[in-house]
N, C-alpha and C positions, 0 to 999 in steps of 0.2 A: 469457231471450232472449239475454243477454249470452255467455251459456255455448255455446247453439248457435250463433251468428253464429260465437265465436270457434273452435270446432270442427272449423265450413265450411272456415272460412281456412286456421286453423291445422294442422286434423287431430288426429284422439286423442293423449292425452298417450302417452306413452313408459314403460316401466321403465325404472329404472336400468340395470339387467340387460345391457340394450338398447345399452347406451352401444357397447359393442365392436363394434357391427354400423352404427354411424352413421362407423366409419373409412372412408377412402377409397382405392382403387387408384393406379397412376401417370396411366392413362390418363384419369380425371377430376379426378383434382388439377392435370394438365396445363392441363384445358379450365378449372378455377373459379379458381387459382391464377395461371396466365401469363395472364388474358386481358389483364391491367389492360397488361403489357410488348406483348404481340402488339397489341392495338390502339392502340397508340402510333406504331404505323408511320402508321396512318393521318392523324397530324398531324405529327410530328416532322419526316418530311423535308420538311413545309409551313413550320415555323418555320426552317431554314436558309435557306430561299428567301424568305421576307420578310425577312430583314436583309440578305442579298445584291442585294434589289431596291432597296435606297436606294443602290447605287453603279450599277446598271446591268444589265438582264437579260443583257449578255456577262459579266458576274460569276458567272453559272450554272453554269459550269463548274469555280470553286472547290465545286459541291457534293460532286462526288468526291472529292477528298483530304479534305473536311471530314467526309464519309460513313466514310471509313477510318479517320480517329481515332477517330471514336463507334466505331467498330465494336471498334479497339484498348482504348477505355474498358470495353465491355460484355464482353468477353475478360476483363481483371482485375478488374471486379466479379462473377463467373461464378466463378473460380477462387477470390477471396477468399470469396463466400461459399458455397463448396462447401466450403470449411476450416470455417470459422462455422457450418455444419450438424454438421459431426461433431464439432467442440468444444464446440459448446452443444447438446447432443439434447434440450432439453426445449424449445425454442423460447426465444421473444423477443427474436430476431436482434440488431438494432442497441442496443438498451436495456443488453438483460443482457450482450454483450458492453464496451459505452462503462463500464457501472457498477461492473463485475469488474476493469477494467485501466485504467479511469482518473479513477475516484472517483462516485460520490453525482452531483454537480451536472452532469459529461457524460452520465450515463446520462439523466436526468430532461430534460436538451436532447435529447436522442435519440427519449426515449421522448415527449416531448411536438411534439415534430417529425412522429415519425411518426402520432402520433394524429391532429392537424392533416391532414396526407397523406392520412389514408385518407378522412377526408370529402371530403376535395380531390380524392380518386380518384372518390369515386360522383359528385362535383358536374361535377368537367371531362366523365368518361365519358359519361354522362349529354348535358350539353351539346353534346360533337363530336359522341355521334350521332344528338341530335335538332337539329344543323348538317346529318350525314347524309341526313338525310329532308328535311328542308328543302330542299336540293339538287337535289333528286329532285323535292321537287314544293313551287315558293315559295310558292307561294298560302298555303300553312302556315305560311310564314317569322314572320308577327305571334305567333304560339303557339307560341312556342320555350318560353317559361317553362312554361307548362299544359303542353304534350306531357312537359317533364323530369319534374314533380313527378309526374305519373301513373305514367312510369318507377320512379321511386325508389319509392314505394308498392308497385308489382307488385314489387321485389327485394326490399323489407324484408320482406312477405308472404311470397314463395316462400322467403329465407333462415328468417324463425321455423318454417318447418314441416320445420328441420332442413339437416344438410351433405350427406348421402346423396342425398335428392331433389334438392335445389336442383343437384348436383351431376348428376345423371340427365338432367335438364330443359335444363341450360345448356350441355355437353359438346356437343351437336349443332352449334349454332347457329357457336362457335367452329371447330369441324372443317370447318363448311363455308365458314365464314371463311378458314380458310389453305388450304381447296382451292381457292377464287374467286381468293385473291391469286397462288398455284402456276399457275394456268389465265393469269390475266391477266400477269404476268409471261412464262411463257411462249411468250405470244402473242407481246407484247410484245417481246422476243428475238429473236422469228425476224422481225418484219416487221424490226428494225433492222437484223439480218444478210442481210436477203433485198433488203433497198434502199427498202423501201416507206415508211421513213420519211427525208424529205428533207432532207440535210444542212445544209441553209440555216435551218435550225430551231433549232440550237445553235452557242453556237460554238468550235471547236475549243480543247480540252485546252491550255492553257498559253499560251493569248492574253493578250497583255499588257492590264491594265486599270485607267485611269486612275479612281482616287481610292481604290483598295483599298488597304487597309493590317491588320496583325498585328492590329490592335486589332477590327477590324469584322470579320476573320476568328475571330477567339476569339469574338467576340459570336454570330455563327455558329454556332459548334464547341459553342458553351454551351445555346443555343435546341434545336439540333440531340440536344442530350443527354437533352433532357424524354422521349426516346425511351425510352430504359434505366430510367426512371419503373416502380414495378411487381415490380424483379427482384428486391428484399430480402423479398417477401412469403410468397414458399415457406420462408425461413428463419423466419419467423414462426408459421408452422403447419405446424409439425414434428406435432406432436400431433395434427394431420387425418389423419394418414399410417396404414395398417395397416403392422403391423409385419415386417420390420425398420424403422422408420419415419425414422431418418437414410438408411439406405441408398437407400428408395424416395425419398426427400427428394429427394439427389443427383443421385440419374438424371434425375427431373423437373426442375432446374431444371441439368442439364446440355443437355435438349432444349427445353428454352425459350429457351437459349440462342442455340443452332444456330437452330431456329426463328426468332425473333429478327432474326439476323444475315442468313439469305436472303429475308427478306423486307425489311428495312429499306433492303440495299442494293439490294437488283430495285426499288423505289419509288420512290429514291433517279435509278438509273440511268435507268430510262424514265423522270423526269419533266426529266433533262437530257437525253436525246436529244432529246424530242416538244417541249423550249423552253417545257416549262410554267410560266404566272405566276401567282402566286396572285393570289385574286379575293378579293372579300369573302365573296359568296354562294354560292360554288361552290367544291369543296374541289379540293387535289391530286390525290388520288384518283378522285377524279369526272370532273376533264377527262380522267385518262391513262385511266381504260374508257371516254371518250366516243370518244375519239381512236379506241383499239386494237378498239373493236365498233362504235361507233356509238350510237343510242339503240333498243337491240334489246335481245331479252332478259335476254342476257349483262352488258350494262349495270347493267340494274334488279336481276340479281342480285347483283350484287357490289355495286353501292349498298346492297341492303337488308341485308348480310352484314353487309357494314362498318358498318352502325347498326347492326346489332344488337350486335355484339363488341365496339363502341364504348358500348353502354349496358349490355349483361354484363359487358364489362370492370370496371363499378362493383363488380360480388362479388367479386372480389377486397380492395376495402376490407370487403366483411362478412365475409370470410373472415378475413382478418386483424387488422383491428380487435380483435373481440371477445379473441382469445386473448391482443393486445398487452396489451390493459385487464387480464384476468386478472394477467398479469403485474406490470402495475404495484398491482391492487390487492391481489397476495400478498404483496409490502411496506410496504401503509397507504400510498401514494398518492394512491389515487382512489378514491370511495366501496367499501366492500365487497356491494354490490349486484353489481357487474358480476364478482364471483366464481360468483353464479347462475344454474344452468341452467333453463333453462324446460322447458314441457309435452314439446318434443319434443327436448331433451339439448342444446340448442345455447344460447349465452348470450344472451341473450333480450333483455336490458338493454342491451347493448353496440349488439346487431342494432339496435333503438327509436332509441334516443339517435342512431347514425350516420345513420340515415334522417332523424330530425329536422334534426338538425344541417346535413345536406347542401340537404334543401329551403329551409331559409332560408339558406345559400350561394348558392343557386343565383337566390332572389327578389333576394337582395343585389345579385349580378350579372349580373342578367337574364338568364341562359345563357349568355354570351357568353364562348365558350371561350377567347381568345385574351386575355381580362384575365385567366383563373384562371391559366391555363397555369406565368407566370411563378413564380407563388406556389407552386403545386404543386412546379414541380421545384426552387426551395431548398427546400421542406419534404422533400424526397428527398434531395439532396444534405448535406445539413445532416448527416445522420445515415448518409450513406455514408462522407462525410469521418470522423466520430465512430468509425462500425465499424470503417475501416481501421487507424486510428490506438489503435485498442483492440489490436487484431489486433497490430499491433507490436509492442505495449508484451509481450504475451504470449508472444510467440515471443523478444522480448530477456530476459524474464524465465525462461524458462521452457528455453528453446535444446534443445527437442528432436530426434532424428535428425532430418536435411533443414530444419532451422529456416531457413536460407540464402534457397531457394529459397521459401519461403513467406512469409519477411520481402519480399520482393524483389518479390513482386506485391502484400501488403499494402501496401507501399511507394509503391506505382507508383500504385493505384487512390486512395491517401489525398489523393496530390499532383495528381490529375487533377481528382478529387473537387473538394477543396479552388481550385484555379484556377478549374473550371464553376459552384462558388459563388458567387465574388470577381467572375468574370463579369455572373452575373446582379445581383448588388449594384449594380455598375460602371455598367452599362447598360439596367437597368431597375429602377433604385432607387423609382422613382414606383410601381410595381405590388408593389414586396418589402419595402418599408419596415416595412409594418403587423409583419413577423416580428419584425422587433429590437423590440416594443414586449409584441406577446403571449408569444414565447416567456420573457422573462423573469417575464413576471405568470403564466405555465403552472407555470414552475418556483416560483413565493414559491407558490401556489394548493398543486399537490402539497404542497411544506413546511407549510402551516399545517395539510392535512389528516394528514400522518403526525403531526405535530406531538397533535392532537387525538385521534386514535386510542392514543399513546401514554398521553396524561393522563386518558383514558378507562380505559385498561387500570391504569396506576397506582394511580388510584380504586376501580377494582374488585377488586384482587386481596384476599386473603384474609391473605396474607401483612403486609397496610400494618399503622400501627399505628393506623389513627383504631378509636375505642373507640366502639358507640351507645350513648345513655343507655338507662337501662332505662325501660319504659312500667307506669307505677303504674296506669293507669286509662285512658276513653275517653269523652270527651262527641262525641257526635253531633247535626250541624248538621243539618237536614232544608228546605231552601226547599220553602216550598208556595205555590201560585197558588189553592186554593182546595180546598174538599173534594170529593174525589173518590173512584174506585176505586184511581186512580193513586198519590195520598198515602196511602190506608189501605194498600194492597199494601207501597208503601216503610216505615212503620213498623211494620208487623208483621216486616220483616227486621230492621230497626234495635234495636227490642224482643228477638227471638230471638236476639240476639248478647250481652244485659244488660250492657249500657254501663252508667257508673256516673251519665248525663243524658244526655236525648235535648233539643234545643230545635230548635222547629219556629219558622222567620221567612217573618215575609209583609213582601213591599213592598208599600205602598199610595201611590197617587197622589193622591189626596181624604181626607181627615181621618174624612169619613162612613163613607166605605168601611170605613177603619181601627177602627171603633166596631164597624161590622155583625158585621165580621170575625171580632173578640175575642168576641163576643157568640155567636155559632153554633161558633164552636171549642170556645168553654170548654161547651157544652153535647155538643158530638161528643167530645172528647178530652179531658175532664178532667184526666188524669194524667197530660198531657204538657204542659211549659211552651210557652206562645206569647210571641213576641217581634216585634212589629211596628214596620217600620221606615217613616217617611216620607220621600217620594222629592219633593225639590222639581222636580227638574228631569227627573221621568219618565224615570230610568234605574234597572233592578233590581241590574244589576253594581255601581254605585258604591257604594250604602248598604250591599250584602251584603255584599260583598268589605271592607267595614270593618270590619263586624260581625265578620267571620270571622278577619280581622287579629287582634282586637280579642282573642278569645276565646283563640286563639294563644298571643298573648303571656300570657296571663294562666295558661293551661294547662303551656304549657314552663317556668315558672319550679315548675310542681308534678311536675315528670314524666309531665305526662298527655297523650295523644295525640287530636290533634283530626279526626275524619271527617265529609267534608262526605257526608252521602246524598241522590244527587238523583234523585228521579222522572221517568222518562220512559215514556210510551208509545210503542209501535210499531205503525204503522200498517200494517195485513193487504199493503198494494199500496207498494213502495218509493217508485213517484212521488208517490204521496198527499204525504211530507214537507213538496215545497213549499208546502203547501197551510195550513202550517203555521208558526210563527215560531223554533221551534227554541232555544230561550232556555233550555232542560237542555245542548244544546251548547253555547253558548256561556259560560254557567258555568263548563263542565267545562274548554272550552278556558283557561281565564284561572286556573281555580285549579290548575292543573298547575305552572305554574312559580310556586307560591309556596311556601316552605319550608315543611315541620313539620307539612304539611297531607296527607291522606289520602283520593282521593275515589273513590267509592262510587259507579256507576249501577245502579240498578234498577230492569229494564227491565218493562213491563206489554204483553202484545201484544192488540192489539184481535183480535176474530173476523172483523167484521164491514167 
């Protein structure tokens, strides 16, 4: 049943074979790659306009110049990591650059930043745009949390059944995303240029305004950035790309860029002309198509767009996620499970985990995008600062033809970087705190598992000098619960191996018992020793596992090796087990981690 359900969902496994045909073109790495940057527009130029409304809606008008920084920002992180794609073609953007040019412990802040980010990308996405729909229609508003996690669910699903489909599936929805935004926009343009929107609405370019100051401007410029959120993730999944797969890389996120940059400032512009404020319940976006259509079709369409590119935007954290993880756990970082492809070629473990991880983000913060937000973009920032400053170290090291010019944007983007961090530190240390606390426990967690993986490997090799003793002989412990098919099956295996003693031990809970017991053994199995143990306190593990101690110790001082054989039957129907007390598991679980000891199931399958 397990196999077909997962089939439905999943879809038939994949060959290996197969793996070259799960690459992807420019034109849908575009749509599953940029979406996380592209639907950023739909909040970002919202978060400039709530820190500007604490001095005054005629402070509106700083969103233009503040809109040209971001824009000058997403320009040098564009060119930086279109260098960062051709220097590292194998992927792991921010990681494997921070860890190559500036040690171990910046890479593992990097890599563990971005990890953090990408749940932070399916949680906020997720959230703006079931805000989106909510907008649309409040009566929904209580069921922001259920609407999200239903989301997350439909993406982890559509991502395990692979990058080709999921990729097929979600290109649409995005296209018609920037063609609602191209439509609105241009709407939007010509009524400003045609007069129809009233100059009394804004207020003019370079009006003086009292209580602004440098500092609530950068707080601004910094909120305003969460925009550029997104753009390190095409350097991330290099290895999505059909090949040339740098070069397809570049193009794609040279037009995500572009992409990007017309739309964030067209969203920007029309919500300072039309004087839009932000609301609680109602997004930027939402007022400027109510304004520019009304509540007419065109409306509902670009609302339902913008949720959707706003909750596909999350694939982009499955897109990238998983190939981040590989990377860190090609180093003994993070478990070697998320090296694992699943049934349909994609990494299966990474896909699970990010979805887990996201819906209990998401119950943490009730959906409510505007707490994630902050966190999300130092978890971005963190590790753009990181890449840039990688990037330098490289070009000063390394001083290739045109090093100049590439230092010079590496430059630029480290120290923007780095200020839109210090930013958000500064002035919403209440919402960002939690990083100074996890990313260090990210980084000692990575260390202790590389750490483990190496004394793992130490132990194992073949090479070390530990020497095993040599094994003279074999007594076999055999628990029995009473005579059965079960017990005779297991010593007819324990017997066909000719141990040099087999002793079969019953726990008994009554002394009676214990009499009956010895008394119909020694008539079934003469030639095999019984050893009955008394259980004062009606437990079989405490007496056995003494016994078995017991034996142990007495055995390794002669060279002999001890095996525990435990009988179990299997019942014809898997749910039958409950039905049963399972005390051959729980043996087996407790004598696993005891030394010297050797165990043994064998298994009896009922028919019936």
């Amino acid at each position: 049943m397990f196999t077909s359900i997962k089939r439905f969902l999943i879809g038939r496994p994949l060959k290996s074979t197969a793996l070259g045909e799960q690459k992807i073109n420019k034109t849908k790495a575009l749509a599953i790659l940029s979406s996380d940057a592209l639907s950023s527009v739909a909040y970002g130029p919202e978060q400039i306009l709530i820190v500007l409304i604490t001095v005054g809606a005629a402070a509106f008008w700083y969103s233009i110049p503040i809109a040209v920084g971001v824009l000058f920002l997403l320009t040098a992180l564009i060119l930086s990591y279109r260098q960062i794609i051709y220097a590292y073609p194998h992927g792991g953007g921010a990681y494997v650059v921070s860890k190559t040019n500036l040690g171990v412990n910046p890479g593992l802040i990097a890599g563990g930043s971005l990890l953090v980010d990408y749940i932070l990308t399916v949680a906020v996405s997720v959230s703006a745009g079931t805000d989106a729909i909510t907008s649309a229609f409040p009566a929904l508003h209580d069921f922001n949390v259920e609407i999200a996690i239903v989301f997350v669910i439909f993406l982890t699903l559509l991502n395990l059944r692979g990058v080709t489909e999921s990729a097929s599936i979600l290109a649409y929805p995005v296209y018609l995303f920037v063609l609602a935004l191209f439509i609105l926009i241009a709407v939007g343009i010509y009524k400003i240029l045609t007069g129809d929107v009233s100059q009394s609405l804004h207020t003019p370019i370079g009006t003086p305004v009292a209580g602004i100051s440098l500092f609530i401007l950068l707080r601004a410029f910094a909120s305003g950035s969460s925009a550029l959120t997104g753009v390190e993730a095409i350097s991330n999944a290099i290895p999505n790309f059909k090949e040339p797969a740098p070069v397809n890389a570049a193009r794609t996120l040279m037009m995500m860029g572009a992409l990007l940059a017309i739309l964030f400032s067209g969203i920007v512009t029309l919500a300072y002309f039309y004087g839009i404020v932000p609301k609680a319940e109602v997004t930027v976006v939402s007022q400027i198509a109510e304004e520019t259509f009304g509540r007419n079709f065109m409306y509902f369409f670009i609302q339902g767009t913008t949720a959707l590119i706003l909750i596909l935007a999350a694939n982009t954290g499955y897109s990238a996620f998983p190939l981040l993880a590989v990377n860190l756990a090609k180093d003994k970082f993070i478990p070697r499970m998320f090296l694992v492809r699943g049934d349909r070629l994609g990494y299966s473990n990474g896909i699970i985990i990010l979805g887990l991880a996201s819906i209990l983000l998401i119950i943490a913060f009730h959906a409510e995008t505007e707490h994630l937000i902050p966190l999300y973009a130092v978890g971005v920032f963190v590790p753009f600062t990181l890449s840039q400053s990688g990037m330098m170290v490289k070009w000063l090291r390394e001083k290739p033809v045109g090093w100049v010019s590439k230092f010079i944007i590496n430059t630029t983007g480290a120290l923007i970087s780095f200020i839109v961090t210090i930013m958000f530190f500064l002035t919403k240390f209440s919402q960002v705190w939690s990083i100074l606390i996890f990313l260090p426990i990210i980084v000692l967690i990575f260390h202790r598992i590389k750490k483990h993986y190496d004394a793992v490997g130490d132990q194992l090799r073949l090479t070390t000098c530990e020497v095993s003793p040599d094994i003279k002989g074999n007594v076999m412990i055999l628990p029995v619960a009473g005579m059965t098919h079960v017990v005779e099956n297991s010593l007819k295996y324990a017997k066909s191996l000719n141990p040099d003693q087999i002793i079969a031990v019953y726990v008994a809970f009554e002394r009676e018992d214990e009499r009956k017991f010895e008394e119909k053994w020694n008539e079934w199995q003469p030639d095999v020793r019984l050893v009955t143990l008394h259980s004062h306190y009606r437990s079989i593990l405490g007496p056995l596992t003494k016994f078995v101690d017991t034996v142990a110790h007495k055995a390794k001082e002669g060279d002999y090796q001890v095996t525990v054989v435990i009988p179990q039957f299997i019942p014809k129907k898997g749910w039958h087990n409950i039905l049963h007390n399972q005390s051959s598991l729980l043996i087996r679980a407790y004598l696993l981690y005891k030394r010297d000891i050797v165990i043994s199931t064998v298994p009896y399958h009922l028919k019936k």
